[in-house]
N, C-alpha and C positions, 0 to 999 in steps of 0.2 A: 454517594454510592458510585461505585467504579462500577465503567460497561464495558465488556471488552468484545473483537473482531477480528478471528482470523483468517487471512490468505495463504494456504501452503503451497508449494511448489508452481507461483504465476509463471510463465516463458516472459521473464523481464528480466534483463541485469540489475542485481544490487547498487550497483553504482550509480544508474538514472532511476530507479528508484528510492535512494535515497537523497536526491536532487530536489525531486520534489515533496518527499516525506519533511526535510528540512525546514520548507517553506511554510507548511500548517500548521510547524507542532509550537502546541501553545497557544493557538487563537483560538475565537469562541468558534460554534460549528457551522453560524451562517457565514463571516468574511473562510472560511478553512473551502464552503461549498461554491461560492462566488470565485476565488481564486482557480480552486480544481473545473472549473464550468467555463473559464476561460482562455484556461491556459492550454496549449497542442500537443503537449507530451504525449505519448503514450502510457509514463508511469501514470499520468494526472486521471484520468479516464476511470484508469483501475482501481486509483485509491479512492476515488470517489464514489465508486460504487461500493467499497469496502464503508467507506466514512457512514454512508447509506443504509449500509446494513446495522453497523455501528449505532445509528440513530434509532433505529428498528426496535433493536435489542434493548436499548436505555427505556423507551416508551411503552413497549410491553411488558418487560420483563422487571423492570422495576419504578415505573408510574413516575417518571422524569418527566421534567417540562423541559422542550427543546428548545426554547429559547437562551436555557440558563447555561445548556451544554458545553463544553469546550474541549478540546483536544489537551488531555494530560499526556499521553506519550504516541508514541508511532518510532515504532522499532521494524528495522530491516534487516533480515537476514539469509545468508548464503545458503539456498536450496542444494538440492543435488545440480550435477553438471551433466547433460547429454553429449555423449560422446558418437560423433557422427563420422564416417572416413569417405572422401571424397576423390576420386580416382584421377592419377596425374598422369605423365609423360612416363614411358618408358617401365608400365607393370608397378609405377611405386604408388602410394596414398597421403597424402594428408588428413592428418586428424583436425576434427573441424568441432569445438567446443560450445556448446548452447546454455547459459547459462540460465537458474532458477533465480526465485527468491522467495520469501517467507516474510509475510506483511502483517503487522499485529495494532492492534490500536485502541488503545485504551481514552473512554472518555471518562471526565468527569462534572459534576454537577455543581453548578457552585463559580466563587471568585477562581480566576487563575490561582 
């Protein structure tokens, strides 16, 4: 049985988070929580606490053993963009762009 976990709109760029989304997908969900518990990202942090819930959701909601767990996907995607203007020289502005993301992560139970 598939669990699934979402993140909408975190203040993380898609690009460093799917840096380390890369990294997990596909391991069981202890080496996925040992890697994210070591490593200094900021994406790793986040996704761990999502992987977390992710386990949550398996264990309650459909009587999973977490040992058997594994990470079948972890999808990244482009949230909205805040659009922020930052005042320069001589009355002009620059646009100063903050981007989102949208974190999804699908376990499942069982062989890879």
């Amino acid at each position: 049985m598939d669990t699934r976990a979402y993140l909408k709109g975190t203040r993380l760029s898609p690009q460093k988070a799917a840096l380390v989304a890369d990294q997990i997908r596909g391991k069981k969900v202890g080496e996925a929580m040992d890697f994210l518990g070591f490593n200094k990202q900021k994406g790793s942090a986040i996704i761990k606490k999502l992987l977390e819930s992710a386990i949550a959701n398996a264990e309650n909601n459909n009587n999973s053993d977490i040992d058997k767990l594994s990470v079948k996907t972890i999808i990244v995607n482009q949230g909205m963009r805040l659009k922020r203007m930052k005042p320069r020289a001589r009355g002009r502005a620059d646009r100063i762009i903050k981007p989102t993301c949208h974190i999804e992560i699908i376990l499942t139970e069982g062989e890879k």
